[in-house]
N, C-alpha and C positions, 0 to 999 in steps of 0.2 A: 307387930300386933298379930300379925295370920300366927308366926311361931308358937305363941301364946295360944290360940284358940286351938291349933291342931294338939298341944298336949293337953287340951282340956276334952275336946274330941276323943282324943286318947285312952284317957281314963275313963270317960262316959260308955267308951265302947268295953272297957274291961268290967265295968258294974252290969252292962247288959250282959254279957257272956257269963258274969259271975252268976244275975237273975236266970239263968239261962242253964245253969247246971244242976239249980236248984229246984226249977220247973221237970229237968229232967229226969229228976228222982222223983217226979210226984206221979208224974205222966207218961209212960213211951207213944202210946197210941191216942187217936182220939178216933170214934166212927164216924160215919160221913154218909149222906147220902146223895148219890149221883143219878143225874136221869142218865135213859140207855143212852143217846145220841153220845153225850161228853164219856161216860164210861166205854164205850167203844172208842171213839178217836184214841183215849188216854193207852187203849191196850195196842190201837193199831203202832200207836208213838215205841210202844214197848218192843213190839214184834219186827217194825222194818228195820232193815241192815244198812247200815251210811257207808259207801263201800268208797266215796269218791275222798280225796287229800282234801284234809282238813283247810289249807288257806291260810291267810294271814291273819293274823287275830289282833283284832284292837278289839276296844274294849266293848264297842257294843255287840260285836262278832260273841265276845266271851258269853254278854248277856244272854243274846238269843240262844247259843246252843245250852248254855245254863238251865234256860227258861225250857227248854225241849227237851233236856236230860233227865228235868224234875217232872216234867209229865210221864215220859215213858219211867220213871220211877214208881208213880203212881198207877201208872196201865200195870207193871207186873205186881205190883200191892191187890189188882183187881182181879188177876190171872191168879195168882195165890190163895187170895183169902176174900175174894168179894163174893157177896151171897144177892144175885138177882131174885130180886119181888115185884116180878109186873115188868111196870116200863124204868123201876130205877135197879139202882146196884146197892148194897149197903155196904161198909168196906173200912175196916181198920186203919186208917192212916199213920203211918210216922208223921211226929208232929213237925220234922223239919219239911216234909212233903205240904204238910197241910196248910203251914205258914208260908211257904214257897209262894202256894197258890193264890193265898189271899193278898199276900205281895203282890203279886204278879196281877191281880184284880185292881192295885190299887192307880 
């Protein structure tokens, strides 16, 4: 039975990727508005150097630096093109950055 459900998985994952090509000829970017506190962490994420070996990776190792690669993606989206008004940032996202994030909220 699992056999069965992972090629139905399968395919479900190929309609999303299909929805998902189709989204990205509609959309590259979406704006965003960020208060200063999270828009600074997000550039500090951008700007420090990981100088130490990487380690053993299982899979949640994978998640987290996942998770911390797409922030500092987002800190240099803010270094680039983000336009501070006041206390937030306003800021072009790539929409895989944007989605990332709201994953990463869920």
């Amino acid at each position: 039975m699992c056999g069965e459900q992972d090629v139905r998985y399968r395919d479900d994952t190929k309609v999303l990727a299909a929805i998902g090509t189709h989204v990205a000829t509609q959309t590259d970017r979406v704006t965003v508005r960020l208060p200063r506190a999270l828009a600074e962490a997000a550039v500090a994420a951008w700007e420090r150097e990981e100088n130490d070996a990487p380690g053993e990776e299982t899979p949640e190792r994978y998640a987290l630096r996942d998770g911390a690669a797409e922030l500092a993606l987002i800190g240099l989206a803010i270094t680039e093109r983000g336009r501070w008004e006041g206390e937030e940032v306003a800021v072009d996202l790539d929409l895989a950055s944007a989605g990332a994030a709201v994953r990463a909220a869920r």
